[in-house]
C-alpha positions in Angstrom: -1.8 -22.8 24.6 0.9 -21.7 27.4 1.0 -19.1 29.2 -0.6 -15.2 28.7 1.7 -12.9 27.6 2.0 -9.7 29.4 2.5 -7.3 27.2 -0.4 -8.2 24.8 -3.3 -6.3 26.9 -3.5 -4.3 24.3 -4.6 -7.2 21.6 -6.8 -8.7 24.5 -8.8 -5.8 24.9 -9.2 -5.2 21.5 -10.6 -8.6 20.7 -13.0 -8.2 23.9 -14.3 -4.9 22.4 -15.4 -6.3 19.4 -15.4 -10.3 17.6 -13.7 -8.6 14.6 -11.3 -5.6 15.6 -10.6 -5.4 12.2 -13.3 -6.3 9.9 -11.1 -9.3 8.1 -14.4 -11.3 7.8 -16.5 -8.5 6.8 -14.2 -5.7 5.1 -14.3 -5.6 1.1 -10.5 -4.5 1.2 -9.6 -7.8 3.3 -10.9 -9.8 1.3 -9.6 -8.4 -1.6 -6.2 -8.7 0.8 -6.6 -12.4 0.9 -6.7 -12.9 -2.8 -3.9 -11.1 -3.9 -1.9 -12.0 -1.5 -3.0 -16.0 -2.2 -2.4 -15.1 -5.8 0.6 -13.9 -4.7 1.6 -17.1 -3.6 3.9 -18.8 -6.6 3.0 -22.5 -5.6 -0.3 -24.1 -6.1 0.6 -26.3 -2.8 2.6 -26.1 0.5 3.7 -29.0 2.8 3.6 -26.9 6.1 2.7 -22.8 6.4 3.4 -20.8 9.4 1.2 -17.7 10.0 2.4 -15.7 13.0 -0.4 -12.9 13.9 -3.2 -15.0 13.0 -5.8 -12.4 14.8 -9.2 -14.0 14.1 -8.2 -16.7 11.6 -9.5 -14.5 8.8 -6.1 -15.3 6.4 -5.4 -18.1 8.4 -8.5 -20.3 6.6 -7.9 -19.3 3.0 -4.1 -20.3 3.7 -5.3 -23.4 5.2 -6.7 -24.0 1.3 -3.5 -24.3 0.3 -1.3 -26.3 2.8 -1.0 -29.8 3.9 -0.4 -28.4 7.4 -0.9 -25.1 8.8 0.7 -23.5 12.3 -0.9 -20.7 13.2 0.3 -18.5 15.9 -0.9 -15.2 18.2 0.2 -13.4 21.3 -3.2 -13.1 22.0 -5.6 -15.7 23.7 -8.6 -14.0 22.7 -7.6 -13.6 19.2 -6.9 -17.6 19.6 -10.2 -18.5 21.1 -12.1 -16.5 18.1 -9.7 -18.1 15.3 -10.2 -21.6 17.0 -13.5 -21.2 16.2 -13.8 -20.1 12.8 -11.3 -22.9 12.1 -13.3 -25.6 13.9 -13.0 -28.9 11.8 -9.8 -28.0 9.9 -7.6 -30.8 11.5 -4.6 -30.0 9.2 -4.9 -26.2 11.5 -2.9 -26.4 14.9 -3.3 -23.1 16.5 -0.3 -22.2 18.7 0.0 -19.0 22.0 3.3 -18.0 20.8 4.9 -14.6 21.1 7.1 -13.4 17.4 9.5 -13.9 16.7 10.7 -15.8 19.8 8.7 -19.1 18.8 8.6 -20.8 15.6 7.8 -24.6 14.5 10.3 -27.3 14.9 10.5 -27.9 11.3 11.1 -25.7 8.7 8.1 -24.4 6.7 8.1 -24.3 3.0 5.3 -21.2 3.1 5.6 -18.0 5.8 3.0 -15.6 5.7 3.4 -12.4 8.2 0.1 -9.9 7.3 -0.6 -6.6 9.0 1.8 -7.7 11.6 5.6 -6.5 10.6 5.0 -3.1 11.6 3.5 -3.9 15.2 6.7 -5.3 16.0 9.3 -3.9 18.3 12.7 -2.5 16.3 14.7 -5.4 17.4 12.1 -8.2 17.3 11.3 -7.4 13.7 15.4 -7.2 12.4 14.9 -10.6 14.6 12.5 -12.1 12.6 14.6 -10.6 9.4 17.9 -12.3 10.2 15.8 -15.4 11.0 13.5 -16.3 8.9 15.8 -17.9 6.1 16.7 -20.5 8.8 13.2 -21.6 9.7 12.1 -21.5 5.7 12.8 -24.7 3.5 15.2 -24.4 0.6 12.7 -23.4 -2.6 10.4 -22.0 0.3 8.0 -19.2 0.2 8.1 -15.7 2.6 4.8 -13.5 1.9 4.4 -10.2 3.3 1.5 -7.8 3.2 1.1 -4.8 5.1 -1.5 -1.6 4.9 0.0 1.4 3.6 -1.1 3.7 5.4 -0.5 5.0 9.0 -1.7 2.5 12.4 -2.2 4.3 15.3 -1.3 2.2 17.7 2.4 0.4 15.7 5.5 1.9 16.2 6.3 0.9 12.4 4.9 1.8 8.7 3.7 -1.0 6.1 6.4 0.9 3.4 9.0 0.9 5.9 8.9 -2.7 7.0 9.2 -3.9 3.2 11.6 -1.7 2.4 13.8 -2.6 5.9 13.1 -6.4 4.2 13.9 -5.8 0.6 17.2 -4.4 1.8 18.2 -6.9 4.7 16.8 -10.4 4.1 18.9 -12.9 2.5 15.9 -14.4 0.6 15.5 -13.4 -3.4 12.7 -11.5 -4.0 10.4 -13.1 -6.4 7.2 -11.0 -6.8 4.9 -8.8 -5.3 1.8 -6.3 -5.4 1.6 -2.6 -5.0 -1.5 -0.2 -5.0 -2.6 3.0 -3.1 -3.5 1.0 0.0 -1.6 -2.3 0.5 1.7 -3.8 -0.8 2.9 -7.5 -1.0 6.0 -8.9 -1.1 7.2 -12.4 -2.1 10.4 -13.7 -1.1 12.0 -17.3 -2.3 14.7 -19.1 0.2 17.5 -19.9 -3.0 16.4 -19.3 -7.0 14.1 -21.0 -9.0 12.0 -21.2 -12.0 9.3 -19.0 -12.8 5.7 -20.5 -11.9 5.4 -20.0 -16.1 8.4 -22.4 -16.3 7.4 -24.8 -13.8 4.6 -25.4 -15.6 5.9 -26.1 -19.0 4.4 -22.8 -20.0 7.0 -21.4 -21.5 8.6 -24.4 -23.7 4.5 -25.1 -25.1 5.0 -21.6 -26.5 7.9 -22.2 -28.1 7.1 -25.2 -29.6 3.9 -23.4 -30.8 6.3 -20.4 -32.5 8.3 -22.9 -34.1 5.2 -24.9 -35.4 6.0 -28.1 -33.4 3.3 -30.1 -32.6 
């Protein structure tokens, strides 16, 4: 998985303290994370998702639900070795040691999900990731963020700051999104598109149905 990265102590002690720093197997509000942010998601399907900050693999095997191929990534080996476990016998899953935004996959994705990551990120690294992102998502392609609202104690950043710093910089169009008193979600598309009504024939069944057509 490469090399350990120095400046992650912080990561590797918290996942030698406990097998779950943050509850994402366990916790009522992850889970109810992970299915608004998968509901989130516009397309039924993706041909290749990248999840930097893949912790324990909590997100990473609901995601791996809906993806032909799935690259996950972390900083931290310990986080890794937990996350290669939960994910043991998901062959589409490659699990990758790669500091973010410096590494990404070869090929552009057509689904990006950064969770409860964006505000751990230095300054630079995240405007980074911001100016980068649109060149490592396929055309049509899906970014997702979802961040905690409130304050962390140990990031430099806030949730409502990172996607707000997003919503005004990326060069993505902003497609959708969640907002209540504790998280928010975010949906960006790489170029425009139609709605996932649209796509489906939704609306054109309705309007034959107004207009009496069989």
């Amino acid at each position: 998985m490469g090399a350990p990265l120095a400046d992650t102590a912080h990561f590797d002690q918290l996942h030698a303290r406990s097998a779950d720093p943050w509850g994402v197997h366990t916790r009522w509000y992850e889970r109810r994370k992970r299915d608004l942010l998968l509901a989130a998601l516009p397309r039924p399907r993706y041909a290749q998702g990248f999840e930097p900050g893949c912790s324990v693999g909590g997100n990473t095997v609901a995601l791996a639900a809906r993806c032909d191929r799935l690259i996950a990534s972390d900083a931290s080996a310990a986080a890794l070795e937990r996350a290669a476990a939960t994910l043991s016998g998901a062959g589409h899953v490659a699990l990758r040691h790669w500091r973010f935004p410096q590494h990404w996959p070869e090929a552009p994705s057509d689904l990006i999900v950064v969770a409860e990551l964006a505000y751990y990120l230095p300054p630079a690294d995240f405007a980074r990731f911001l100016a980068q992102v649109p060149g490592h998502l396929q055309r049509g392609g899906h970014l997702a963020m979802c961040h905690w609202r409130a304050p962390v104690a140990d990031a430099p950043a806030h949730g409502d700051g990172v996607h707000a710093q997003a919503r005004d910089t990326l060069a993505l169009d902003h497609v959708g999104g969640w907002c209540d008193e504790d998280m928010r979600i975010d949906v960006w598309q790489n170029g425009s598109g139609t709605s996932v009504a649209e796509a489906g024939g939704a609306q054109e069944r309705l309007a034959r149905a107004a207009e009496g057509a069989p």
